[in-house]
SERO-4910 file (N, C-alpha, C, O; in steps of 0.05 Angstrom, whole numbers):
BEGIN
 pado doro    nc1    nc2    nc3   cac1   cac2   cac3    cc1    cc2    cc3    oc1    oc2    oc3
  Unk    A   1278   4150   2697   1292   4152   2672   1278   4135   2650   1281   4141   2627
  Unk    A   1266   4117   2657   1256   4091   2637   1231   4107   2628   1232   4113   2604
  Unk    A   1204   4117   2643   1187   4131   2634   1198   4157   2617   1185   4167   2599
  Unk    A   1215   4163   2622   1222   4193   2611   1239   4184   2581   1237   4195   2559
  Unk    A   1251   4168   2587   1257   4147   2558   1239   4137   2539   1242   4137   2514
  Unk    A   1219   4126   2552   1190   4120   2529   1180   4150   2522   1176   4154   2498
  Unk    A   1177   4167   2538   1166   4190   2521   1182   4198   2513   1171   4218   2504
  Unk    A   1209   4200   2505   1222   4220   2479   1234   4207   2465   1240   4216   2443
  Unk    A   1244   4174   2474   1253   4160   2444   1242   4141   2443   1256   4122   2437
  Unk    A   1207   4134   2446   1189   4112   2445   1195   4093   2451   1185   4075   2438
  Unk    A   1214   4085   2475   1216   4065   2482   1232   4063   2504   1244   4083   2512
  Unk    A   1234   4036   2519   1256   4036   2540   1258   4005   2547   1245   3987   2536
  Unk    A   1279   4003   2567   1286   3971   2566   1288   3973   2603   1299   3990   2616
  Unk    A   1272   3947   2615   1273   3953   2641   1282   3922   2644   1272   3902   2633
  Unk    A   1304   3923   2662   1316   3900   2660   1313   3880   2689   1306   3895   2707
  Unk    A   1317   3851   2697   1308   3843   2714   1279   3844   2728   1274   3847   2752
  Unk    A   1262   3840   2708   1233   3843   2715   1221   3813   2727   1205   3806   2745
  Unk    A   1238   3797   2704   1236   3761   2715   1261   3748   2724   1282   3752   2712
  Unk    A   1258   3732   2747   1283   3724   2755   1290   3697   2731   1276   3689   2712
  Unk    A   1311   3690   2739   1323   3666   2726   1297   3646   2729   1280   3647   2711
  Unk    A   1295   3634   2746   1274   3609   2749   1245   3620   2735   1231   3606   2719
  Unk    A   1241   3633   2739   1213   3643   2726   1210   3650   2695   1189   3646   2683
  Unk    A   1236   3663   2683   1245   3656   2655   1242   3637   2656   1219   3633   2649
  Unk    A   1253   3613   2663   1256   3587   2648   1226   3572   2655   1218   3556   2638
  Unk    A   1214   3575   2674   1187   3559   2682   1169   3582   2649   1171   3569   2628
  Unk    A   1161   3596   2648   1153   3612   2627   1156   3612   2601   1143   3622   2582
  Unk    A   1180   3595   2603   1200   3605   2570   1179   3564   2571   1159   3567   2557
  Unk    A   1180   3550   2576   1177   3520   2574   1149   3517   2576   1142   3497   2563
  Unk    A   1124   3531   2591   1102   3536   2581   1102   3547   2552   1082   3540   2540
  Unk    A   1111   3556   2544   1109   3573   2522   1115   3553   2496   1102   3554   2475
  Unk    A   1132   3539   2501   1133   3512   2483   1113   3484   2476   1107   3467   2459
  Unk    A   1106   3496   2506   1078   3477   2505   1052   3491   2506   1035   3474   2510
  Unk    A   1044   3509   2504   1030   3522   2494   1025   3529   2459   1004   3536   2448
  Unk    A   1060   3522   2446   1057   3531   2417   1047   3494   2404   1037   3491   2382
  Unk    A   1054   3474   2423   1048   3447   2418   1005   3444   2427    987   3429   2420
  Unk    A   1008   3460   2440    971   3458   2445    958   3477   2415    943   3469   2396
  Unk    A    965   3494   2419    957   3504   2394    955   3500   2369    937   3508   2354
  Unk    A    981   3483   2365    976   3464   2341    958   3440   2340    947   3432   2320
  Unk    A    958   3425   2369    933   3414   2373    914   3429   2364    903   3419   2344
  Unk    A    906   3447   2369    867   3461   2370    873   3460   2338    854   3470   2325
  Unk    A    890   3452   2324    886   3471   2294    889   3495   2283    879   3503   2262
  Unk    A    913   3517   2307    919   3540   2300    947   3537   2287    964   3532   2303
  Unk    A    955   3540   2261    984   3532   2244    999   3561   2263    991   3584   2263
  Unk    A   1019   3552   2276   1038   3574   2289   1058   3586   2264   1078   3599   2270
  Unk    A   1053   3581   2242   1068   3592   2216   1047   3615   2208   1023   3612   2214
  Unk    A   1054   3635   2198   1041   3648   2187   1045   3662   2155   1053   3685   2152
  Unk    A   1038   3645   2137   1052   3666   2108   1045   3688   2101   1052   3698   2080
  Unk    A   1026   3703   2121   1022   3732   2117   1041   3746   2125   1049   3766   2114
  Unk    A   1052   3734   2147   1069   3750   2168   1108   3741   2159   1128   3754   2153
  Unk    A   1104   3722   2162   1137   3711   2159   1134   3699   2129   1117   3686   2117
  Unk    A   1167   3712   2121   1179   3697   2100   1187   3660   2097   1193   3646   2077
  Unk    A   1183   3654   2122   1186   3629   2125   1180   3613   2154   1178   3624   2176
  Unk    A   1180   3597   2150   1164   3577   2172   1186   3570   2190   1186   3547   2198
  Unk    A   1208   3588   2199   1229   3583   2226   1221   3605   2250   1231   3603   2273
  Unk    A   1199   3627   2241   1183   3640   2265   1165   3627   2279   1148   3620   2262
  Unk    A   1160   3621   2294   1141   3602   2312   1115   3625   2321   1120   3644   2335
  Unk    A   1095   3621   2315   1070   3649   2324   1046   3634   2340   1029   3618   2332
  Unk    A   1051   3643   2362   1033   3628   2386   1006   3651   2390   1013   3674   2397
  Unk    A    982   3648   2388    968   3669   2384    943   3655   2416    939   3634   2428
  Unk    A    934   3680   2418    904   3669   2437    925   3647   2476    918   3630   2492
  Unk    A    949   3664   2469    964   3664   2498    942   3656   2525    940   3636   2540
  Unk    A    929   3679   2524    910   3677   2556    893   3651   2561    888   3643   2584
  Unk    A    885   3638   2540    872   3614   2533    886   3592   2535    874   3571   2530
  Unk    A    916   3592   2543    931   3572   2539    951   3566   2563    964   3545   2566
  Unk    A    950   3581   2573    957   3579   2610    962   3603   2627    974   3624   2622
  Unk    A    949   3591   2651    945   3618   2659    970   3639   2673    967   3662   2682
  Unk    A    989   3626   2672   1026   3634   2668   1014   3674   2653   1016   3693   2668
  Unk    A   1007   3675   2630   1000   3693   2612    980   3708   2622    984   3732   2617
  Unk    A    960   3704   2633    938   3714   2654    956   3733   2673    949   3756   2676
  Unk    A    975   3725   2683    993   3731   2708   1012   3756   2696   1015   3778   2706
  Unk    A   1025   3746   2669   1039   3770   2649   1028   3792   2644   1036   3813   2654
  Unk    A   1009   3789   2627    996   3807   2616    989   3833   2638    989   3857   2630
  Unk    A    982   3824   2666    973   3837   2689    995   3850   2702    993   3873   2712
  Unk    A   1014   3840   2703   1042   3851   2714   1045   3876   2715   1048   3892   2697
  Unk    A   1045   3880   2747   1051   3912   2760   1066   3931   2753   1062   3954   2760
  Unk    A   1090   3922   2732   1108   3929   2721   1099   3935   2692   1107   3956   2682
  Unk    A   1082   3917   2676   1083   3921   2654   1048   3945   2649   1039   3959   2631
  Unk    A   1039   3937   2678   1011   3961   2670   1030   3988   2678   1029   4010   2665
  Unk    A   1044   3984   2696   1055   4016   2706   1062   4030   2682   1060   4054   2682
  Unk    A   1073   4015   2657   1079   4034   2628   1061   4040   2611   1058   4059   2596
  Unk    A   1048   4016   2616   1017   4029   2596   1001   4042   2607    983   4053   2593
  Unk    A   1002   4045   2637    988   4078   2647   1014   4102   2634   1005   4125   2632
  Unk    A   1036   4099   2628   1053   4119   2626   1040   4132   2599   1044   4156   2596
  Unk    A   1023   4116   2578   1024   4119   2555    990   4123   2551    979   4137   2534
  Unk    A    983   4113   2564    945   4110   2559    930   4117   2580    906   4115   2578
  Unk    A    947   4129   2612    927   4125   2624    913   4110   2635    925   4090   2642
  Unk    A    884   4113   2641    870   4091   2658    850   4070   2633    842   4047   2633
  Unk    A    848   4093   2613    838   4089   2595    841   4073   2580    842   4085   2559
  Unk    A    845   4047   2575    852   4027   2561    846   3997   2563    833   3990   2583
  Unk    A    853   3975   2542    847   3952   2541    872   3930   2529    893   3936   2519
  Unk    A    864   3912   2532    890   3893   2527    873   3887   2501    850   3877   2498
  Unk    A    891   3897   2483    877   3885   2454    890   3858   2448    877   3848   2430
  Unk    A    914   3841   2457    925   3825   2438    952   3813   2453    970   3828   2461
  Unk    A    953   3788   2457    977   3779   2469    981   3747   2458    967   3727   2459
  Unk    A   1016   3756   2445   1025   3737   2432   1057   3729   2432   1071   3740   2449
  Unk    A   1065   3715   2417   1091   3700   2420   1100   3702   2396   1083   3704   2378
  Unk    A   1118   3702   2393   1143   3694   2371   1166   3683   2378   1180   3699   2390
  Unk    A   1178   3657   2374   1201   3653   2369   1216   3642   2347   1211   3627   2329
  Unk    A   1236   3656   2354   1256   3660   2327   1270   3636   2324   1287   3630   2342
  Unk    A   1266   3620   2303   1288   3600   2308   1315   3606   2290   1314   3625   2275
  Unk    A   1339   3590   2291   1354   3594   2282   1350   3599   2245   1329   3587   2243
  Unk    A   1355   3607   2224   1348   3617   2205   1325   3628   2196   1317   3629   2173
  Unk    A   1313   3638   2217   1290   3654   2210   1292   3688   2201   1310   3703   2210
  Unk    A   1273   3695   2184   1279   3720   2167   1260   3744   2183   1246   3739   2202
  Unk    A   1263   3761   2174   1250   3791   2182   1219   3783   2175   1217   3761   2166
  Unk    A   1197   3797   2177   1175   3803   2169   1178   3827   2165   1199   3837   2174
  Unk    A   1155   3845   2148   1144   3869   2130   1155   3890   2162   1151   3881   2185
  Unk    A   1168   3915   2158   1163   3941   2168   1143   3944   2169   1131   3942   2147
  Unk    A   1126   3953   2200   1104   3960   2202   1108   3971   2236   1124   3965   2254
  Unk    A   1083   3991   2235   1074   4003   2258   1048   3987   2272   1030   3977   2258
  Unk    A   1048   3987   2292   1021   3968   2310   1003   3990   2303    987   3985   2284
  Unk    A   1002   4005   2311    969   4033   2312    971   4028   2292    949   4017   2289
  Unk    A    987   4028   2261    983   4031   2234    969   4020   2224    961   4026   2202
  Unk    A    960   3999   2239    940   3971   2231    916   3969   2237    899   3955   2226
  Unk    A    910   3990   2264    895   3991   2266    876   4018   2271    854   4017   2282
  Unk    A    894   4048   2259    884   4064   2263    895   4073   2234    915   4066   2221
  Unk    A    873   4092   2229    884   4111   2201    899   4133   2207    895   4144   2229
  Unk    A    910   4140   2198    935   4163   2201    914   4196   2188    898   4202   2171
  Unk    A    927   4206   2207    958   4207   2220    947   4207   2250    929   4216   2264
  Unk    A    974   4188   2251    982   4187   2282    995   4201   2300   1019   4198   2303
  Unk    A    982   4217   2313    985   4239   2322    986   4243   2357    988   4259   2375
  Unk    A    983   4215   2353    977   4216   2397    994   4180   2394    997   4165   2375
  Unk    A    998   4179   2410   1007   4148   2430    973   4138   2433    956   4150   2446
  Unk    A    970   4117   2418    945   4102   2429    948   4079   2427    928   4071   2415
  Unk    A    962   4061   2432    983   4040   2433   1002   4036   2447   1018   4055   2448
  Unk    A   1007   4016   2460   1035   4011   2469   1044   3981   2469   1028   3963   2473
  Unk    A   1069   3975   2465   1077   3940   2478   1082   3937   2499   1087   3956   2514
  Unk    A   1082   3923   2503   1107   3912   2525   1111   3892   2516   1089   3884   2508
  Unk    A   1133   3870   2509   1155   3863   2497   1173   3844   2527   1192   3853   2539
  Unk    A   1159   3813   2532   1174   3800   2538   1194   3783   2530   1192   3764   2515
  Unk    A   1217   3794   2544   1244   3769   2535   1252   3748   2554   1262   3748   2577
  Unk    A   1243   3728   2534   1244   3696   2551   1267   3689   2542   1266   3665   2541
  Unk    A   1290   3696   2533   1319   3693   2533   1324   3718   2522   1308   3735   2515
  Unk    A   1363   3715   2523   1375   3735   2514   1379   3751   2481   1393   3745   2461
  Unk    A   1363   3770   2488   1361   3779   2457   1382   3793   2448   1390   3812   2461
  Unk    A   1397   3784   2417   1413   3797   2413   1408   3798   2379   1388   3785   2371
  Unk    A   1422   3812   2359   1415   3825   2340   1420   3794   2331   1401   3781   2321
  Unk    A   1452   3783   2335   1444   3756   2321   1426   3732   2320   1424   3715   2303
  Unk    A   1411   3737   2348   1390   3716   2341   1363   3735   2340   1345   3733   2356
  Unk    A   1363   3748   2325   1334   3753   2310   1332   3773   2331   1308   3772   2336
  Unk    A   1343   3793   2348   1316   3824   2362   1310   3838   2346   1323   3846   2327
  Unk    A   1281   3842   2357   1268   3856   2344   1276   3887   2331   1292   3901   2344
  Unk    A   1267   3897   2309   1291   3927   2303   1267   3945   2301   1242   3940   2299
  Unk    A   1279   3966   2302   1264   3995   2303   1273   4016   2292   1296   4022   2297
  Unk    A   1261   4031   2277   1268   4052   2265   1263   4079   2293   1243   4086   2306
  Unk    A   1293   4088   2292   1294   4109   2312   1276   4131   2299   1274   4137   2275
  Unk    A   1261   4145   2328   1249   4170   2326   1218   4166   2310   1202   4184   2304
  Unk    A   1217   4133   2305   1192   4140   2278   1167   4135   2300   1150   4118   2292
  Unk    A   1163   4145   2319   1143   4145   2340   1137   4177   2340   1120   4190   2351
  Unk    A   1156   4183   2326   1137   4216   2324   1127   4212   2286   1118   4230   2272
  Unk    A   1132   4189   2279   1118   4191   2247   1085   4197   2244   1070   4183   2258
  Unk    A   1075   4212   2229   1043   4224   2235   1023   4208   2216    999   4201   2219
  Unk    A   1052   4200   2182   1047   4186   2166   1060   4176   2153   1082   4187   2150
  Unk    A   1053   4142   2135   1074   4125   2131   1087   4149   2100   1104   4136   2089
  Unk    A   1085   4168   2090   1095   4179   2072   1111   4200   2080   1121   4211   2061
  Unk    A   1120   4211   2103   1130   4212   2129   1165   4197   2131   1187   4208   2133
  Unk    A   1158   4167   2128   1181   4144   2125   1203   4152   2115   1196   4169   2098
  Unk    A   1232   4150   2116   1252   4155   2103   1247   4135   2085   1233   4116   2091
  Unk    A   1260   4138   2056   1262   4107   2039   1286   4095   2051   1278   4073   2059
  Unk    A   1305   4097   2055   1316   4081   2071   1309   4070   2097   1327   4061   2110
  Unk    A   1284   4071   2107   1280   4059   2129   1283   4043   2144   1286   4045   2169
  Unk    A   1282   4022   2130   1291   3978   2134   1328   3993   2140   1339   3987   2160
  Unk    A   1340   4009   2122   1370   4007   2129   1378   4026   2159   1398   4025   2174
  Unk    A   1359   4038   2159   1368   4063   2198   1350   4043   2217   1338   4055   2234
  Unk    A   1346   4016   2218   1339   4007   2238   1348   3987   2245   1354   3969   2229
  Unk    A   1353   3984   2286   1372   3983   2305   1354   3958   2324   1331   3956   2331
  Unk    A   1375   3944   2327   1358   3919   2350   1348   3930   2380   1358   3949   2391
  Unk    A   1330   3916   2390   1328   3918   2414   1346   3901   2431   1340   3877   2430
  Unk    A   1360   3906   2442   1383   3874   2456   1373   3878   2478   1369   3901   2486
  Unk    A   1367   3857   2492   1361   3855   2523   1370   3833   2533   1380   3817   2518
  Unk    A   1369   3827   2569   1380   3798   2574   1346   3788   2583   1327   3800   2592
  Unk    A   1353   3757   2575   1323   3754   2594   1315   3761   2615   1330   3774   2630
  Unk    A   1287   3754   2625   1278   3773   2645   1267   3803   2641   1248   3813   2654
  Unk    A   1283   3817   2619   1269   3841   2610   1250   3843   2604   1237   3824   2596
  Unk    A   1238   3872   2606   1216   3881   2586   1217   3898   2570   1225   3917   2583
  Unk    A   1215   3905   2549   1218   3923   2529   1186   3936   2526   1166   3923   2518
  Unk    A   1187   3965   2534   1162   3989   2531   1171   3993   2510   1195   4001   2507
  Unk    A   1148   3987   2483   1149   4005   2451   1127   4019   2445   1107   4006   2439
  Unk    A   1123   4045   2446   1106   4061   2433   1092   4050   2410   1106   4041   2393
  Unk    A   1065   4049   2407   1051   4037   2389   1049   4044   2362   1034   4032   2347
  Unk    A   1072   4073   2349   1067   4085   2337   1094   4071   2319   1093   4063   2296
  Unk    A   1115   4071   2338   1135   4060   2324   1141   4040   2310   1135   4017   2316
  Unk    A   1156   4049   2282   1157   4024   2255   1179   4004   2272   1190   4010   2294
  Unk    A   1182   3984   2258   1196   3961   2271   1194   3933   2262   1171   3930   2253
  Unk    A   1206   3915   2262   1204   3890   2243   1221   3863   2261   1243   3867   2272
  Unk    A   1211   3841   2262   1228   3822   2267   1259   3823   2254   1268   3829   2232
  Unk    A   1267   3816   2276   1303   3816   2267   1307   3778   2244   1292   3759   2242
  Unk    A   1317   3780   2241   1332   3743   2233   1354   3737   2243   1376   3748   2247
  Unk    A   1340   3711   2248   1366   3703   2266   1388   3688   2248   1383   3669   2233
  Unk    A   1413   3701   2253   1426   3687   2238   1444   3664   2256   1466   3657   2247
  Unk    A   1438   3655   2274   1459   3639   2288   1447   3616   2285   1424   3614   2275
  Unk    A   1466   3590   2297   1468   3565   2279   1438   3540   2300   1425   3519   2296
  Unk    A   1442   3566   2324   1433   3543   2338   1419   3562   2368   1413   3552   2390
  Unk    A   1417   3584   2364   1410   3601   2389   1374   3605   2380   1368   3614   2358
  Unk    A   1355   3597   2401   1322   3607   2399   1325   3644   2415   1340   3653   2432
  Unk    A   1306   3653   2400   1296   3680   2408   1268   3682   2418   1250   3685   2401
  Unk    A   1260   3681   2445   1234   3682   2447   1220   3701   2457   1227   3709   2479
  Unk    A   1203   3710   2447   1188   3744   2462   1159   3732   2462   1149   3713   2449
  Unk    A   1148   3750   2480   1121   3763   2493   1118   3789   2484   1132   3809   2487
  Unk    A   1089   3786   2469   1088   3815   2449   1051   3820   2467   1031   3808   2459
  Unk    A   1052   3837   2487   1025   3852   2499   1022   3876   2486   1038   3895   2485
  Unk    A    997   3872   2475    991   3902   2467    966   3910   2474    946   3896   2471
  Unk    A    966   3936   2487    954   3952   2495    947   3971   2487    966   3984   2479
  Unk    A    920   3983   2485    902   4009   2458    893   4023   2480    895   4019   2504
  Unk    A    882   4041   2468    857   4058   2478    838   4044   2484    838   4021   2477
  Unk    A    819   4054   2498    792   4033   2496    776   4047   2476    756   4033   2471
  Unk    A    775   4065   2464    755   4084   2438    766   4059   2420    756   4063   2398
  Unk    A    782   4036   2419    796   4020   2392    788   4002   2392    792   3992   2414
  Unk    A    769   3980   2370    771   3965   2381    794   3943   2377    811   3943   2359
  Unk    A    790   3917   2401    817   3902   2406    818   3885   2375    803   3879   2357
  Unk    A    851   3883   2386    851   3861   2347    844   3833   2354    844   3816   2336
  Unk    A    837   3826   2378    820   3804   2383    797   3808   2396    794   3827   2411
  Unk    A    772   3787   2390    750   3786   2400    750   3768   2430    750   3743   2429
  Unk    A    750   3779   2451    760   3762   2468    734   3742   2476    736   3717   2478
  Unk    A    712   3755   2480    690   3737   2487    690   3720   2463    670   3706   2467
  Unk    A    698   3712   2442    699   3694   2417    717   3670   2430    709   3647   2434
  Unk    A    741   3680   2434    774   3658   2431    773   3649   2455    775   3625   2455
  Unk    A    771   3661   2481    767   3652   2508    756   3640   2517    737   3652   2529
  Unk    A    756   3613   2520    744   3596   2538    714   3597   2560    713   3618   2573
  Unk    A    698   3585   2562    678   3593   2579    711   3590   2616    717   3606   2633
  Unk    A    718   3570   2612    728   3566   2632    749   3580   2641    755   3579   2665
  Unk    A    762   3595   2627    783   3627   2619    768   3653   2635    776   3670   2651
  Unk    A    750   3648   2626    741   3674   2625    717   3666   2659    709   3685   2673
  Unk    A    714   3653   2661    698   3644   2693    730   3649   2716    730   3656   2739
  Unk    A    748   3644   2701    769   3650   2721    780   3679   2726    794   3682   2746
  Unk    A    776   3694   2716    789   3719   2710    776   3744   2727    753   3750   2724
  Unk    A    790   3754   2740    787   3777   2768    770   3804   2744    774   3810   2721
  Unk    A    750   3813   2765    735   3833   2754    747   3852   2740    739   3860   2718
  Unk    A    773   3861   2754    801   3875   2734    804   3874   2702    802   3891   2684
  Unk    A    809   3843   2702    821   3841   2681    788   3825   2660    797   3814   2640
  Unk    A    768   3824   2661    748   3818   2653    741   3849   2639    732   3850   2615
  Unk    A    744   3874   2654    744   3902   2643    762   3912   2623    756   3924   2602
  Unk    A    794   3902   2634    818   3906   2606    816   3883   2581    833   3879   2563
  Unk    A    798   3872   2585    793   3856   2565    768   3872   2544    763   3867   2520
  Unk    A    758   3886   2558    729   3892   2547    703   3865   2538    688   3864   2518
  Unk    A    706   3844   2562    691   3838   2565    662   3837   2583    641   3824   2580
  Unk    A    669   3857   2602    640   3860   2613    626   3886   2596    636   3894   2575
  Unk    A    600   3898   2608    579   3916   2592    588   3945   2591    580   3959   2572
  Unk    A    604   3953   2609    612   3978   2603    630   3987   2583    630   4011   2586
  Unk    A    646   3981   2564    662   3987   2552    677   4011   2549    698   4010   2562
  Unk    A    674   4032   2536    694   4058   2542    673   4080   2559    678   4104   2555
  Unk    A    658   4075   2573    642   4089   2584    663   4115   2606    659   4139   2610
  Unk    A    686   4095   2616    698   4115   2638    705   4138   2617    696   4160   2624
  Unk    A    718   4139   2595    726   4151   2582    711   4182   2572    719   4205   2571
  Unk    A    685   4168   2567    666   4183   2559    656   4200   2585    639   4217   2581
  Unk    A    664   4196   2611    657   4216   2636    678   4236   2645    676   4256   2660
  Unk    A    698   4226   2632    728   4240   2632    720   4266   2617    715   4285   2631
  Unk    A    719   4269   2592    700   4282   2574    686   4302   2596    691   4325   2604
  Unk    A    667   4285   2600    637   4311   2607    653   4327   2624    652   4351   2623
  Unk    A    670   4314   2643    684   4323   2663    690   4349   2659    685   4368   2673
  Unk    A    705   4349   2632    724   4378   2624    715   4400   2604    729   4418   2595
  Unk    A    682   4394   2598    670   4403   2597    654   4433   2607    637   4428   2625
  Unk    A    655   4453   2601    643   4475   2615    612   4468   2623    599   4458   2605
  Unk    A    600   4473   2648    581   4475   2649    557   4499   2638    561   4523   2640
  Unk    A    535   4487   2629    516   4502   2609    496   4504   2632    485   4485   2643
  Unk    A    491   4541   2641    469   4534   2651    442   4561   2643    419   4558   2651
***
């Protein structure tokens, strides 16, 4: 039902993916991870992105413990991005946000929109969307404009768009599968005193390239740790979309 849910309403919510203790061992790396980062000199504010400095933006995750190494790989969370990409793909980008109490929306936007020109016409994108507590509309989940995973182009958009869109609520431990195509925006939290924390994995095509440079941000010592697997979904070893390109010849008629 959950796969059959991402393909016709771009999304789905799979619940109990992390137990209790493992939320909370995760959710408290994640705090100290956004305190290292401000060490290195990465500002977890962003004024491109947020209206104000109560979103917390933890960027370059895999570099910061290997808790995220372990996420990102999750049997559960690749089983959906084969639902959506296939074998064919790469981890372009894995990050954090938490919402603190009065924090506001950021800009309506689509993930592929950012990084592909329209029209978008295929799934070449996907999230997955961890919740390290319970998300609810009042503390900031994330919203979505229903059905706009079949949008081809942002002119396409209802003008009311920001007003037909709907939270994601989950309890921690979830994961939330979002189609890469779909518009969607941080929620705000309006409560006095509740944190909202997510895990935002995103996953492309491998024909894309990632919105990070991973041989750049990764560590010599990151990246000496990391299983031949995930050294490939990174697109850091020499082959890069090569499987892709044999898929191809594959279906190819032969010329003789």
């Amino acid at each position: 039902m959950s796969t059959q849910q991402l393909c016709d309403e771009g999304f789905c919510v799979i619940e109990g993916v992390l137990d209790a203790p493992t939320v909370r061992d995760v959710r408290r790396r994640l705090v100290v991870a956004a305190e290292e980062s401000r060490r290195r000199g990465i500002d977890t504010f962003m004024p491109v992105l947020d209206p104000n400095d109560r979103n917390v933006r933890v960027f370059n995750l895999l570099d910061l413990d290997p808790v995220f190494v372990e996420l990102i790989q999750h049997p559960q969370a690749i089983a959906l991005v084969r639902e959506v990409l296939r074998d064919g793909f790469l981890i372009s980008n894995f990050t954090a946000n938490i919402a603190l109490p009065g924090s506001r929306s950021m800009n309506l936007h689509s993930d592929q929109a950012i990084v592909i020109p329209e029209p978008w016409n295929d799934a070449w994108a996907i999230n997955i969307i961890w919740c390290l507590d319970d998300v609810r509309e009042a503390n900031g989940a994330t919203r979505y404009v229903p059905g706009s995973h079949r949008v081809t182009r942002q002119a396409e958009l209802p003008s009311d768009a920001v007003a037909r869109t709907r939270p994601f609520e989950a309890p921690a431990g979830s994961i939330i599968a979002m189609d890469g195509r779909m518009w969607h925006t941080s929620g705000a939290n309006t409560t006095q005193r509740d944190e909202r924390a997510l895990l935002f994995g995103y996953y492309s095509a491998d024909f894309i390239r990632p919105q990070v440079n991973w041989n750049v941000v990764l560590s010599e010592a990151t990246q000496m740790s990391l299983s031949p697997q995930m050294v490939a979904w990174l697109g850091l070893g020499p082959a890069a979309n090569t499987s892709r390109a044999a898929m191809v010849r594959r279906d190819l008629p032969s010329v003789r």
